[in-house]
N, CA, C and O atoms as a Tripos MOL2 file, in Angstrom:
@<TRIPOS>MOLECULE
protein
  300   299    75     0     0
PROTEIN
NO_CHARGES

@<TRIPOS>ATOM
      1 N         -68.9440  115.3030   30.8460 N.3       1 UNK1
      2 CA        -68.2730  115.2120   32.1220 C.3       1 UNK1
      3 C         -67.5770  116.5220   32.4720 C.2       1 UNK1
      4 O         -67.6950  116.9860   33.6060 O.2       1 UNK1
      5 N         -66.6770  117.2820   31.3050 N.am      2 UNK2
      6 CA        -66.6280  118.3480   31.8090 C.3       2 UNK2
      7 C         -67.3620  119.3030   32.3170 C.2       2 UNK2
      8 O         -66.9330  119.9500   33.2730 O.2       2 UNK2
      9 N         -68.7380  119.5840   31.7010 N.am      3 UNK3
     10 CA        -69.5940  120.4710   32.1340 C.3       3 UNK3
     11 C         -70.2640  120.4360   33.6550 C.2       3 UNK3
     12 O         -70.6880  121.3330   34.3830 O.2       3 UNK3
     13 N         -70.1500  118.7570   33.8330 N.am      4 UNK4
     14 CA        -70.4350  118.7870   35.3930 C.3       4 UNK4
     15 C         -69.5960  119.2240   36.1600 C.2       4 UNK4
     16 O         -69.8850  119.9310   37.1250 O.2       4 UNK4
     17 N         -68.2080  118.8080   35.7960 N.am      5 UNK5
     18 CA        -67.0400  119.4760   36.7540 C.3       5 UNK5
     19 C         -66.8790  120.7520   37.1890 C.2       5 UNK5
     20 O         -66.5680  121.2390   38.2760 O.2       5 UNK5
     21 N         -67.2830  121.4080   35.6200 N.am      6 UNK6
     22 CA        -66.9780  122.4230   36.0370 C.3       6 UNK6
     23 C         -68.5150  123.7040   36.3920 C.2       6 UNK6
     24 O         -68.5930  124.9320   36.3540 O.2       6 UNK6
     25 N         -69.4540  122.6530   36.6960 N.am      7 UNK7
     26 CA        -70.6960  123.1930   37.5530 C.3       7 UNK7
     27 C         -70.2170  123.0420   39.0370 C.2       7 UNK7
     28 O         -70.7600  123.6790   39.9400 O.2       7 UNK7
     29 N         -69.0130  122.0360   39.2900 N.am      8 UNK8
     30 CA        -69.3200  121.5390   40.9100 C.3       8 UNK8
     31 C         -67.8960  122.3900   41.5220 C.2       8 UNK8
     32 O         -67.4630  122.4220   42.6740 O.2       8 UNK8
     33 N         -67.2450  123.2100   39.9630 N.am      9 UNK9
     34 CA        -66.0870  123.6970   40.5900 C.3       9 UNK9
     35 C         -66.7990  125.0450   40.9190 C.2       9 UNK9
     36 O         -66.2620  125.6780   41.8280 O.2       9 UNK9
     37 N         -67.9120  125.6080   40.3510 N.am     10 UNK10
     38 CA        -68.5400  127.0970   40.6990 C.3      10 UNK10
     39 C         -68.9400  126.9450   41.8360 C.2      10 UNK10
     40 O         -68.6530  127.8890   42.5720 O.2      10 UNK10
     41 N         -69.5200  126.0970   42.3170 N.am     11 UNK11
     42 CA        -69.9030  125.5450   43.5460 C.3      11 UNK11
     43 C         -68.9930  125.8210   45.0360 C.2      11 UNK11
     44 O         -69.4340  125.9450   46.1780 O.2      11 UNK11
     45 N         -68.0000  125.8490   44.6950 N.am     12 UNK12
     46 CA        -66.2550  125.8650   45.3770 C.3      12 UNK12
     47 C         -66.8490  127.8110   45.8890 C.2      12 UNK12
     48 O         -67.5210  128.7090   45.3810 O.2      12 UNK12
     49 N         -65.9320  127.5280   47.3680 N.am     13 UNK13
     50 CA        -65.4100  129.0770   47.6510 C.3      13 UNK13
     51 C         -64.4560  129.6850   46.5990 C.2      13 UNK13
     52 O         -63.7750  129.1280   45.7370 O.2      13 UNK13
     53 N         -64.5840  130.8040   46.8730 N.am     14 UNK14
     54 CA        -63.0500  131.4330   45.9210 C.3      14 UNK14
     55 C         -61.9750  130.9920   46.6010 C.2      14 UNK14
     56 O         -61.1720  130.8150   45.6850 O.2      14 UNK14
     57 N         -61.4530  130.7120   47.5510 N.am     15 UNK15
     58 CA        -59.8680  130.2450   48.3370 C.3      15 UNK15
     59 C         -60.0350  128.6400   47.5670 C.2      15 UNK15
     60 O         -58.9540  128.3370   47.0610 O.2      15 UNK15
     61 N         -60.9160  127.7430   47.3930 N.am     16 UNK16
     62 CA        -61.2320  126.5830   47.3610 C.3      16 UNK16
     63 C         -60.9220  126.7720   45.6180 C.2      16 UNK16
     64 O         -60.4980  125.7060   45.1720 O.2      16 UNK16
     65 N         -61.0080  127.6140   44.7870 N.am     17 UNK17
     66 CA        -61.0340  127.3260   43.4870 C.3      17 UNK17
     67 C         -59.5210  127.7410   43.1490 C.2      17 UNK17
     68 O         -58.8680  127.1980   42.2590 O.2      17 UNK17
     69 N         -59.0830  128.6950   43.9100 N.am     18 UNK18
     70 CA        -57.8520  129.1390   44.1050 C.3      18 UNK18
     71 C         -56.7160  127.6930   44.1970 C.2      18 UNK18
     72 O         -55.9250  127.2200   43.3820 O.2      18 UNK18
     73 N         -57.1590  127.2570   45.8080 N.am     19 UNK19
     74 CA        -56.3400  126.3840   45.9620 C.3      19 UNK19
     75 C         -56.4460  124.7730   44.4930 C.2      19 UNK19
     76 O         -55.6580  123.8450   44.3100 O.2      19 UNK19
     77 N         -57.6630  125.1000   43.8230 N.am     20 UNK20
     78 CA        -57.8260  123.6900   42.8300 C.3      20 UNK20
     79 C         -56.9880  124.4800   41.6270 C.2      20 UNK20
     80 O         -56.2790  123.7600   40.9250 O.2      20 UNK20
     81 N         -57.0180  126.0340   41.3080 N.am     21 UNK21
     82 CA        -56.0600  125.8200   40.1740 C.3      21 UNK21
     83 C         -54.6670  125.4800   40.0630 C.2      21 UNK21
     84 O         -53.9850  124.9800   39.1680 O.2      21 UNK21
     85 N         -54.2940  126.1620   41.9840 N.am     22 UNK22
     86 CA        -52.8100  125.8660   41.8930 C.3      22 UNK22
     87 C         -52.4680  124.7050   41.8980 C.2      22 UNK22
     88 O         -51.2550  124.6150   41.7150 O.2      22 UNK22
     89 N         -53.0050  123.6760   42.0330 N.am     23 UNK23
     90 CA        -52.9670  122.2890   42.0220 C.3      23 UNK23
     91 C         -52.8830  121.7570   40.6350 C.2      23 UNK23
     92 O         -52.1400  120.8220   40.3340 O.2      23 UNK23
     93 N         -53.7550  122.4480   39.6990 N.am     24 UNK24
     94 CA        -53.7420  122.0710   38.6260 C.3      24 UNK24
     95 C         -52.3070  122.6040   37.8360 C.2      24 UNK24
     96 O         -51.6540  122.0060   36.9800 O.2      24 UNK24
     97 N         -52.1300  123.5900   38.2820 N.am     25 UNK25
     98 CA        -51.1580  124.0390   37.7820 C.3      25 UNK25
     99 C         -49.6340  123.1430   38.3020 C.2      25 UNK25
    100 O         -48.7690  122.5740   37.6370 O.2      25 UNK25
    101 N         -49.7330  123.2590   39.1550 N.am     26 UNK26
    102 CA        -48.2080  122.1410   39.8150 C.3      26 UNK26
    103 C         -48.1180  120.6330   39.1250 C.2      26 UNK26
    104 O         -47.0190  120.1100   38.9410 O.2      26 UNK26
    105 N         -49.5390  119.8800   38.7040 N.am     27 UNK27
    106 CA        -50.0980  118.6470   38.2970 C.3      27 UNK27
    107 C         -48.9140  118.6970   36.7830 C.2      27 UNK27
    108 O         -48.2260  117.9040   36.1420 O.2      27 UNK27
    109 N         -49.2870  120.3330   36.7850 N.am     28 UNK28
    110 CA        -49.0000  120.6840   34.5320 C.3      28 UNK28
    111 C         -47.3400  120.8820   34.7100 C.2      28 UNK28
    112 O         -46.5410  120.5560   33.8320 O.2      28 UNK28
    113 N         -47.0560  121.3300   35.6840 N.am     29 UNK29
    114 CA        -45.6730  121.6880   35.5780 C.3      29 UNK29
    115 C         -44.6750  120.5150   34.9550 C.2      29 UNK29
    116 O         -43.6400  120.8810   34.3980 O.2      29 UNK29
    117 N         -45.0160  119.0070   35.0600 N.am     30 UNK30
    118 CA        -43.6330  118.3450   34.9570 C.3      30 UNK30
    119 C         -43.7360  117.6860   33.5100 C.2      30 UNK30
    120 O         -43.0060  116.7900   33.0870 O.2      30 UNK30
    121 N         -45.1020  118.4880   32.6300 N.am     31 UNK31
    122 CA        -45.5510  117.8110   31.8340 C.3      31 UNK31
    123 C         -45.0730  118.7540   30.0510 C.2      31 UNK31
    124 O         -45.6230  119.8290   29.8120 O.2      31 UNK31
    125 N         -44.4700  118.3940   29.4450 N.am     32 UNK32
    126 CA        -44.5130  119.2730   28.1230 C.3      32 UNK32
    127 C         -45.9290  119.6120   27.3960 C.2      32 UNK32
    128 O         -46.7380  118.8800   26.8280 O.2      32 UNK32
    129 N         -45.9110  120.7190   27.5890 N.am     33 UNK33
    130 CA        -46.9710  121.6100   26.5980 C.3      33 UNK33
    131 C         -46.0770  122.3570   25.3510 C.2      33 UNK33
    132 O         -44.9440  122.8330   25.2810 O.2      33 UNK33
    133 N         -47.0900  122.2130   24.5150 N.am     34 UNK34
    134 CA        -46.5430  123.1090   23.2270 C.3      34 UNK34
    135 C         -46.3410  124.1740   23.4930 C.2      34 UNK34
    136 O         -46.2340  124.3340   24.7090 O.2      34 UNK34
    137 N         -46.1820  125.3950   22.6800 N.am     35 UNK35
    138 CA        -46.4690  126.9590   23.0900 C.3      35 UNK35
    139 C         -47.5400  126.9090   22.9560 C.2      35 UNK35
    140 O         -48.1610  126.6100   23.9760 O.2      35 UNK35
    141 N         -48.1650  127.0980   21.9910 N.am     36 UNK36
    142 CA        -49.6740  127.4350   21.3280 C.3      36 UNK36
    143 C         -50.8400  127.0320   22.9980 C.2      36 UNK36
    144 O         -51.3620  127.7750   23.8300 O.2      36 UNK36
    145 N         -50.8100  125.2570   22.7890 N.am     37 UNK37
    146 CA        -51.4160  124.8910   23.7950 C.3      37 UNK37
    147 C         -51.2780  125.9620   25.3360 C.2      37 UNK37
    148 O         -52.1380  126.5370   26.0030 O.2      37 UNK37
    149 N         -49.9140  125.8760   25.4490 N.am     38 UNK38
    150 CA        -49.7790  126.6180   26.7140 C.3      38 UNK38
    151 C         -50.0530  128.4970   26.7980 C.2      38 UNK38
    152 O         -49.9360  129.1360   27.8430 O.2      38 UNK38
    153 N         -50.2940  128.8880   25.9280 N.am     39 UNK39
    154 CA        -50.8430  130.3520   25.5580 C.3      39 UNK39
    155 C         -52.0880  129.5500   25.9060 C.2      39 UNK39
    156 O         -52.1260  129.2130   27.0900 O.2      39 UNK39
    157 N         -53.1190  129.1620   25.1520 N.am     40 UNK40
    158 CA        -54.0890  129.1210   25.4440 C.3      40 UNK40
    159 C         -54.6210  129.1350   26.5580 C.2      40 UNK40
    160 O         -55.4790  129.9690   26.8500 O.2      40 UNK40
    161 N         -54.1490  128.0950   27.4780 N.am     41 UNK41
    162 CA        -54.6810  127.5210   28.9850 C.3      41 UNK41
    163 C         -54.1030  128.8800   29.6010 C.2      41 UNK41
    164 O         -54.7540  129.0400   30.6340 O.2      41 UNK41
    165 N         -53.2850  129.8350   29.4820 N.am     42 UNK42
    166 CA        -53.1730  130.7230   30.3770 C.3      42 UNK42
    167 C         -53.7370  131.5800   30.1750 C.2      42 UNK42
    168 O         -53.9470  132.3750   31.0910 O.2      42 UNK42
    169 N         -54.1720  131.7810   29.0580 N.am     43 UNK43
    170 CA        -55.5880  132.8960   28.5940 C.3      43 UNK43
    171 C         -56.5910  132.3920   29.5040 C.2      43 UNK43
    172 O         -57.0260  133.0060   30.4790 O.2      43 UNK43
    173 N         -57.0600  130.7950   28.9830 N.am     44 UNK44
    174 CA        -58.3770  130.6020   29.9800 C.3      44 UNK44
    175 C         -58.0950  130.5630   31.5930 C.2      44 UNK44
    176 O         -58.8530  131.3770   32.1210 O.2      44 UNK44
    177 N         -57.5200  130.1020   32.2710 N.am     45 UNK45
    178 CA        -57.3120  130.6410   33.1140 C.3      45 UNK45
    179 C         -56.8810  132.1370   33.9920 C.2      45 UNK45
    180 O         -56.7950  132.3910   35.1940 O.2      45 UNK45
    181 N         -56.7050  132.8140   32.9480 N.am     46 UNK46
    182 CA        -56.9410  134.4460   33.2230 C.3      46 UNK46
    183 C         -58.4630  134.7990   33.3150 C.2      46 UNK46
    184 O         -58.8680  135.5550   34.1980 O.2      46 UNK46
    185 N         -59.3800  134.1870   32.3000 N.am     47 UNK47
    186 CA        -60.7150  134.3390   32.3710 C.3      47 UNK47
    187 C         -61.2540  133.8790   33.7750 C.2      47 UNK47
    188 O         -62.3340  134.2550   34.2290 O.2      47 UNK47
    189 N         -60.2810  132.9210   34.4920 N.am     48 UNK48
    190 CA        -61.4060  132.0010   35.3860 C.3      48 UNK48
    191 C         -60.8050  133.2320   36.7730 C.2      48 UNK48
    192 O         -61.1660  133.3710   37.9420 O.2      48 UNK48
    193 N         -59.8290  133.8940   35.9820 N.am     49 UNK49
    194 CA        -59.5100  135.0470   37.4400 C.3      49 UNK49
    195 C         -60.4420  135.8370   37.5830 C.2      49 UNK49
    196 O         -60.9480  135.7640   38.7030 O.2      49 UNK49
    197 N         -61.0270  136.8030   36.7030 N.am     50 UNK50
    198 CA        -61.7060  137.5200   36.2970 C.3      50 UNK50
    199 C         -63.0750  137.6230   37.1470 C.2      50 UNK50
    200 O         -63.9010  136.7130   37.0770 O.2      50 UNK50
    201 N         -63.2630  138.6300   37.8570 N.am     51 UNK51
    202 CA        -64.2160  138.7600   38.5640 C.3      51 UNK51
    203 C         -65.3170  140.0140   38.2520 C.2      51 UNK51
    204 O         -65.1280  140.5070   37.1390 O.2      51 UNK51
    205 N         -66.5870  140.7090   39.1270 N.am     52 UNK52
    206 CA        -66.8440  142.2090   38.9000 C.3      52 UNK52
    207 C         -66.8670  142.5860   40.4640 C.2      52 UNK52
    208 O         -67.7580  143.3100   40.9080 O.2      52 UNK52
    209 N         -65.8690  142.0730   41.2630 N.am     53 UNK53
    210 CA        -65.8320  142.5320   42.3030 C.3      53 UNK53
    211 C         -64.1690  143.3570   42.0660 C.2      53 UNK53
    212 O         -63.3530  143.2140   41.1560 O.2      53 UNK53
    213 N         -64.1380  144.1060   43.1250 N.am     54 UNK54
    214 CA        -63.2730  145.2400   42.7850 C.3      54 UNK54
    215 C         -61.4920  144.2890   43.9030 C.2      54 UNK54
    216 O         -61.7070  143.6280   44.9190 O.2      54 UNK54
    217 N         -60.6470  144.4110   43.5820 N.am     55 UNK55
    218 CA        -59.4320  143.5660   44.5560 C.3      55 UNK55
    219 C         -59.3780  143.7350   45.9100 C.2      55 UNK55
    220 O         -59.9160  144.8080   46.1840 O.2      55 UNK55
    221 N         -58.9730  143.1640   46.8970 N.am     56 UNK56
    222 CA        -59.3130  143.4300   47.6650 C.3      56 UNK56
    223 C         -57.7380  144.0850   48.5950 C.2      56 UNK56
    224 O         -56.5860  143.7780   48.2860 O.2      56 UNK56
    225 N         -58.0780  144.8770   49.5700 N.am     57 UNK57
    226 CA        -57.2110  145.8040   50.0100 C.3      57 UNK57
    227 C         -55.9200  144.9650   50.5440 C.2      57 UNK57
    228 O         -56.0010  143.7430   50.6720 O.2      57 UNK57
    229 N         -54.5750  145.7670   50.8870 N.am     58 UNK58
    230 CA        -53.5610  144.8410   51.3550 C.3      58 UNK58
    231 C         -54.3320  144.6920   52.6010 C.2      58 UNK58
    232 O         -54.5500  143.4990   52.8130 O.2      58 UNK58
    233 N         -54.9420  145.6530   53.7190 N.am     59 UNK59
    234 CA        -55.6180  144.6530   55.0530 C.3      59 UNK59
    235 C         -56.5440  143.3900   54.9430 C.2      59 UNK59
    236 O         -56.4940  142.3570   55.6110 O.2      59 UNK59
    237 N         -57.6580  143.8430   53.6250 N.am     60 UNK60
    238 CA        -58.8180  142.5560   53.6370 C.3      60 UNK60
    239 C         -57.8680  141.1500   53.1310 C.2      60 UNK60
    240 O         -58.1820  139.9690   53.2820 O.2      60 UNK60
    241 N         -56.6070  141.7140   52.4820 N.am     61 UNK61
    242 CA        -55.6350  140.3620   52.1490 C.3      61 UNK61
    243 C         -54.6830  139.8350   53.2820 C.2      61 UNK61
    244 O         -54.3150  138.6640   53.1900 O.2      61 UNK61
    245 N         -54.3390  140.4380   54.1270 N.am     62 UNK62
    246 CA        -53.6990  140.3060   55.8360 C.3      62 UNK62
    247 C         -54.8470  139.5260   56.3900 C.2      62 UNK62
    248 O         -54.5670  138.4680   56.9530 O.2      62 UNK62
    249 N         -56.1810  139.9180   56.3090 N.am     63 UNK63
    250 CA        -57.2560  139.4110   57.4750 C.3      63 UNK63
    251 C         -57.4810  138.1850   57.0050 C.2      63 UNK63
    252 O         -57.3710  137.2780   57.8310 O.2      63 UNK63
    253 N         -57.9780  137.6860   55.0860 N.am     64 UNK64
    254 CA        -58.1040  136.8100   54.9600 C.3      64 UNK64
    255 C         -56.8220  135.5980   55.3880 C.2      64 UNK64
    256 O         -57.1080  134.6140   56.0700 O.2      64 UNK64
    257 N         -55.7040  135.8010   54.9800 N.am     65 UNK65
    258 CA        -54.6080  135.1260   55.2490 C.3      65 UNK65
    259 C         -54.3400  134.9400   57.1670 C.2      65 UNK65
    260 O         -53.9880  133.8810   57.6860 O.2      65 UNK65
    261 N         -54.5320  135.8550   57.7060 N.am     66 UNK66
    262 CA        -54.8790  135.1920   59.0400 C.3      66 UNK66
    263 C         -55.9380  134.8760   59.2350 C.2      66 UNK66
    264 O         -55.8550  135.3440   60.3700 O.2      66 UNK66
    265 N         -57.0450  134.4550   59.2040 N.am     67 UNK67
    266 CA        -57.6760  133.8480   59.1470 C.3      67 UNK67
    267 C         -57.5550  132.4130   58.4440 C.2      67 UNK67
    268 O         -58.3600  131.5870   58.8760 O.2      67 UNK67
    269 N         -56.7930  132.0260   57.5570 N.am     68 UNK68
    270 CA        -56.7810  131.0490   56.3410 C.3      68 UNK68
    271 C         -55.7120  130.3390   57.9560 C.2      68 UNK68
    272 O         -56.3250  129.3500   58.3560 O.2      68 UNK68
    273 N         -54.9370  130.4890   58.4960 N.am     69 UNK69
    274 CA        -53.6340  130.5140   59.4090 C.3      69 UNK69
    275 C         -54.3480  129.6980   60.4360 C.2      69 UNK69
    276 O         -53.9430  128.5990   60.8140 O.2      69 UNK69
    277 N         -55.7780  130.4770   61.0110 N.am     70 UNK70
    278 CA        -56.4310  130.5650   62.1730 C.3      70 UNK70
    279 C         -57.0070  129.1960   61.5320 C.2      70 UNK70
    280 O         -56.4740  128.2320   62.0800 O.2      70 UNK70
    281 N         -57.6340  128.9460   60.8610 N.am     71 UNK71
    282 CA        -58.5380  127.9760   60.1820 C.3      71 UNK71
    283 C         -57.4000  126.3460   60.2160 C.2      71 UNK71
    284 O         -57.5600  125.2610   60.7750 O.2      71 UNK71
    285 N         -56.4940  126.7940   59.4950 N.am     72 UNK72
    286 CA        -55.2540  125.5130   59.0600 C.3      72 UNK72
    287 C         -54.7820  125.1010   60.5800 C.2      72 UNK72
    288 O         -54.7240  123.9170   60.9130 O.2      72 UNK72
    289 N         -54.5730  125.7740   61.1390 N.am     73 UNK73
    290 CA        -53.2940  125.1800   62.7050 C.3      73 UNK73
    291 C         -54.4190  125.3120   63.9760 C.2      73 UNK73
    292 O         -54.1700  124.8480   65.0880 O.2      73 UNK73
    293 N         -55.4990  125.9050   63.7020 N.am     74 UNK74
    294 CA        -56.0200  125.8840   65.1570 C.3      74 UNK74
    295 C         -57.5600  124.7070   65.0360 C.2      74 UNK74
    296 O         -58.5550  124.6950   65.7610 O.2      74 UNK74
    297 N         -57.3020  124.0270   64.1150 N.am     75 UNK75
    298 CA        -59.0470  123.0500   64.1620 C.3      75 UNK75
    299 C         -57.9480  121.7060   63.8940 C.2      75 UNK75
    300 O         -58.3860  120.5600   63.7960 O.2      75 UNK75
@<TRIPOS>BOND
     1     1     2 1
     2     2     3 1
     3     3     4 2
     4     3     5 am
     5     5     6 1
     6     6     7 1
     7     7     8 2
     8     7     9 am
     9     9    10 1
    10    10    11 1
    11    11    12 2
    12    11    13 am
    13    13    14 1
    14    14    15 1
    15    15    16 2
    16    15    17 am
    17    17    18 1
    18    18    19 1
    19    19    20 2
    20    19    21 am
    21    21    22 1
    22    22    23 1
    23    23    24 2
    24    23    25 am
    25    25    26 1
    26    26    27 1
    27    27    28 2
    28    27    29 am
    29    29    30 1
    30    30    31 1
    31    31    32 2
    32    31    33 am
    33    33    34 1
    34    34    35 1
    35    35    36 2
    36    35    37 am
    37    37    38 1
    38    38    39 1
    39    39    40 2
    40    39    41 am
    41    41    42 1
    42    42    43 1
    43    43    44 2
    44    43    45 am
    45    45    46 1
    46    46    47 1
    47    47    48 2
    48    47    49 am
    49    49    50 1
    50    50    51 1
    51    51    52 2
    52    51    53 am
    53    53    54 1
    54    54    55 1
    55    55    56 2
    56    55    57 am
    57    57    58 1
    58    58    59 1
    59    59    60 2
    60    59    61 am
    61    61    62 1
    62    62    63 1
    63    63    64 2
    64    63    65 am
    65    65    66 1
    66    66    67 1
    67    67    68 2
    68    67    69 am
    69    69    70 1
    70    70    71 1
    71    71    72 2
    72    71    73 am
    73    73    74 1
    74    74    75 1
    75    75    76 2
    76    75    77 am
    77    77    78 1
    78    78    79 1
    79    79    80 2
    80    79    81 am
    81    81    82 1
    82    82    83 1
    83    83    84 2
    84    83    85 am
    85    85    86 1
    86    86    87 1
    87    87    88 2
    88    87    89 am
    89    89    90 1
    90    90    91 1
    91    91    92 2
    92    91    93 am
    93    93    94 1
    94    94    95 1
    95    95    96 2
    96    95    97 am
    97    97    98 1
    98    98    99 1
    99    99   100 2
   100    99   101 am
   101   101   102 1
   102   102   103 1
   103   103   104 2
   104   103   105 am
   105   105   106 1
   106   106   107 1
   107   107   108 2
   108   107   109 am
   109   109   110 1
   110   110   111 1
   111   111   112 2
   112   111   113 am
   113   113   114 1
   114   114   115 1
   115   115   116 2
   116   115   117 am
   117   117   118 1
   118   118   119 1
   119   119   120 2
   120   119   121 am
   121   121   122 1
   122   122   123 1
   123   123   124 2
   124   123   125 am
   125   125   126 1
   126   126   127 1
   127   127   128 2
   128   127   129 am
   129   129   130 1
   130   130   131 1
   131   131   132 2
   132   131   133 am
   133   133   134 1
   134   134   135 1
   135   135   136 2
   136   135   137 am
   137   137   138 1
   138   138   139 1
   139   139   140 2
   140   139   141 am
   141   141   142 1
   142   142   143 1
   143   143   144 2
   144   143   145 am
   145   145   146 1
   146   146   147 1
   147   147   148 2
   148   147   149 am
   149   149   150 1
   150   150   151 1
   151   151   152 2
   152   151   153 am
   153   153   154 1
   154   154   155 1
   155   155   156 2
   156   155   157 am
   157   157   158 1
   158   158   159 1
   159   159   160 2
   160   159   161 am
   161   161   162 1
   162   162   163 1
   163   163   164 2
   164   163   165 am
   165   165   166 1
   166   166   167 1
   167   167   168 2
   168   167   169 am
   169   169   170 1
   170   170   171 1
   171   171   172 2
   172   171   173 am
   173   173   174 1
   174   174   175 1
   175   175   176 2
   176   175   177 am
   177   177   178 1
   178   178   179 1
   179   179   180 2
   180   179   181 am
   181   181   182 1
   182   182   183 1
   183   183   184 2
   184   183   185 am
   185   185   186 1
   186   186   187 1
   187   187   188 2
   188   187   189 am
   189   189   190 1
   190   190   191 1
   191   191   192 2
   192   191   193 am
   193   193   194 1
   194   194   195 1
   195   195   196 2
   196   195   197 am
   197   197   198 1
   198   198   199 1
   199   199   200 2
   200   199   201 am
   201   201   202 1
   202   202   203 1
   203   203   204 2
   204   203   205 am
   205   205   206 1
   206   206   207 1
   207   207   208 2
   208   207   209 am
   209   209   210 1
   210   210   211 1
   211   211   212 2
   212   211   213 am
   213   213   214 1
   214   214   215 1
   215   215   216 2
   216   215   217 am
   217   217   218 1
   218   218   219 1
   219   219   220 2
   220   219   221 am
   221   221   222 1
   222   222   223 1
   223   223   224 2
   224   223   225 am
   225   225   226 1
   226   226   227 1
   227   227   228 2
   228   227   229 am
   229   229   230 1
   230   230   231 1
   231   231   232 2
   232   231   233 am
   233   233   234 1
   234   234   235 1
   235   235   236 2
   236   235   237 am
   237   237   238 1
   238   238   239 1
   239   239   240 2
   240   239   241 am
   241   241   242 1
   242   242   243 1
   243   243   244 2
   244   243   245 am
   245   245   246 1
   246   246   247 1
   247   247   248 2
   248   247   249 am
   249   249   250 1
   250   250   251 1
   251   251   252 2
   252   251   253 am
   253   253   254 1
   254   254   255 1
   255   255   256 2
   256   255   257 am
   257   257   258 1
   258   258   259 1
   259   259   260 2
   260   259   261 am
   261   261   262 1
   262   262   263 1
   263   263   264 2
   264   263   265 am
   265   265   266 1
   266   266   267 1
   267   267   268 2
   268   267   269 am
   269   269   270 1
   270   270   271 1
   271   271   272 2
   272   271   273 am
   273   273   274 1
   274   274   275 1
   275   275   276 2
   276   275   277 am
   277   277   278 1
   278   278   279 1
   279   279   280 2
   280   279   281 am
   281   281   282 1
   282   282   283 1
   283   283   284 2
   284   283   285 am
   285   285   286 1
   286   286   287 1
   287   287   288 2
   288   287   289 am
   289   289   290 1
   290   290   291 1
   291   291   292 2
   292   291   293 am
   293   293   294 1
   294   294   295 1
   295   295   296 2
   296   295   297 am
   297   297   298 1
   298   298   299 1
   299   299   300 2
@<TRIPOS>SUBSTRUCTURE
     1 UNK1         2 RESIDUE 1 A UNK
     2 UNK2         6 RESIDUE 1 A UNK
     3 UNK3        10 RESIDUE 1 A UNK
     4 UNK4        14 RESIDUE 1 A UNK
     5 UNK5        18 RESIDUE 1 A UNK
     6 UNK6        22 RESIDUE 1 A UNK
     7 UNK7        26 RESIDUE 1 A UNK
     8 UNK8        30 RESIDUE 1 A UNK
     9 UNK9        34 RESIDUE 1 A UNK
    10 UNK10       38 RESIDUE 1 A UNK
    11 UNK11       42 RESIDUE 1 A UNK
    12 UNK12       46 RESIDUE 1 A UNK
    13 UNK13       50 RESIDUE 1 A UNK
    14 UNK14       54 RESIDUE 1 A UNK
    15 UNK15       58 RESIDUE 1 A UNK
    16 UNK16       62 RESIDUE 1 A UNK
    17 UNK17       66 RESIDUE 1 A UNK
    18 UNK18       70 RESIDUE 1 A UNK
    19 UNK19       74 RESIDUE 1 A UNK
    20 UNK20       78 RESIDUE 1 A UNK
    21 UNK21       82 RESIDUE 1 A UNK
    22 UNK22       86 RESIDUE 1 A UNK
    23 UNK23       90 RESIDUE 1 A UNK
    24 UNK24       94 RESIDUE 1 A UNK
    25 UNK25       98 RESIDUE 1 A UNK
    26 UNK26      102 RESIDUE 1 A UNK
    27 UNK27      106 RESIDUE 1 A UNK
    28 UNK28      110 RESIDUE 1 A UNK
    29 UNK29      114 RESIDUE 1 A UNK
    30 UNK30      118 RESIDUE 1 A UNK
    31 UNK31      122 RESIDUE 1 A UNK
    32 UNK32      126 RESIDUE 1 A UNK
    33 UNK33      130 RESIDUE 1 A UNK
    34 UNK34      134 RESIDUE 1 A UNK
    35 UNK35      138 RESIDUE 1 A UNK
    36 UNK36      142 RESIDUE 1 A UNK
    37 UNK37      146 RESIDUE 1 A UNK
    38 UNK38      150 RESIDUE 1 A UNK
    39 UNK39      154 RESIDUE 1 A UNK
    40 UNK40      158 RESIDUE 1 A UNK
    41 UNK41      162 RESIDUE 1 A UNK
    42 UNK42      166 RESIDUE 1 A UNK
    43 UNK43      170 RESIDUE 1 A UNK
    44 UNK44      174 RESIDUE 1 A UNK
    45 UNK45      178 RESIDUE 1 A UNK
    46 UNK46      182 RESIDUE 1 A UNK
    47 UNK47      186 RESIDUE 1 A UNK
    48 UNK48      190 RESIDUE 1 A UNK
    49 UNK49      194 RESIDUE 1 A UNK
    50 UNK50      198 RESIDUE 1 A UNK
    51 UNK51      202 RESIDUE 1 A UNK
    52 UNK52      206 RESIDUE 1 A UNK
    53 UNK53      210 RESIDUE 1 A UNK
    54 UNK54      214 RESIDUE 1 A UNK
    55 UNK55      218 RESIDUE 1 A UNK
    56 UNK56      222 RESIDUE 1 A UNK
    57 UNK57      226 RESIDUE 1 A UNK
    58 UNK58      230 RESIDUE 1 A UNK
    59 UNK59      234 RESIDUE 1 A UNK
    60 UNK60      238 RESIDUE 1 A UNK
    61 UNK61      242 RESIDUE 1 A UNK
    62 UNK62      246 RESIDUE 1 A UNK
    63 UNK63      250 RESIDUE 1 A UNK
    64 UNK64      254 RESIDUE 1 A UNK
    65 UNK65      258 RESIDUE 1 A UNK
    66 UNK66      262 RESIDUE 1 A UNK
    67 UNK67      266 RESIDUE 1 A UNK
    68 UNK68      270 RESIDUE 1 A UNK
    69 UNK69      274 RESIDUE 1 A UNK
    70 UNK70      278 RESIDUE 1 A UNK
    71 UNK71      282 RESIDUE 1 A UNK
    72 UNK72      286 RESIDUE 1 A UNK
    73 UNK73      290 RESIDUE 1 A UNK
    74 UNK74      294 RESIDUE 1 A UNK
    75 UNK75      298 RESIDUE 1 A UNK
């Protein structure tokens, strides 16, 4: 079951996988993790940052975010 999940999460835009970790992450917040455990999951989730595209500029990060603005309040 995981392996499907996480075929249907590659599937996801990048804003869309974005918005599912922070979710996951807020889900983890009210919950006790060990250290150990919690080192780990932030390693793997550093991996799931990890791209070979290069960051994108403070404008292409202005345009996406208005746009994300344009998308949320105007449909």
């Amino acid at each position: 079951m995981l392996q499907e999940l996480k075929e249907q999460v590659l599937k996801l835009t990048p804003s869309d996988r974005l918005a599912l970790v922070s979710a996951i992450i807020e889900s983890l917040q009210d919950t006790q993790i060990s250290e150990p455990e919690r080192y780990s999951a932030v390693k793997r989730m550093q991996g799931l940052l990890k791209t070979d595209q290069p960051a994108p500029t403070d404008e292409e990060v202005a345009a996406m975010l208005e746009q994300r603005r344009l998308d949320k309040y105007l449909q």
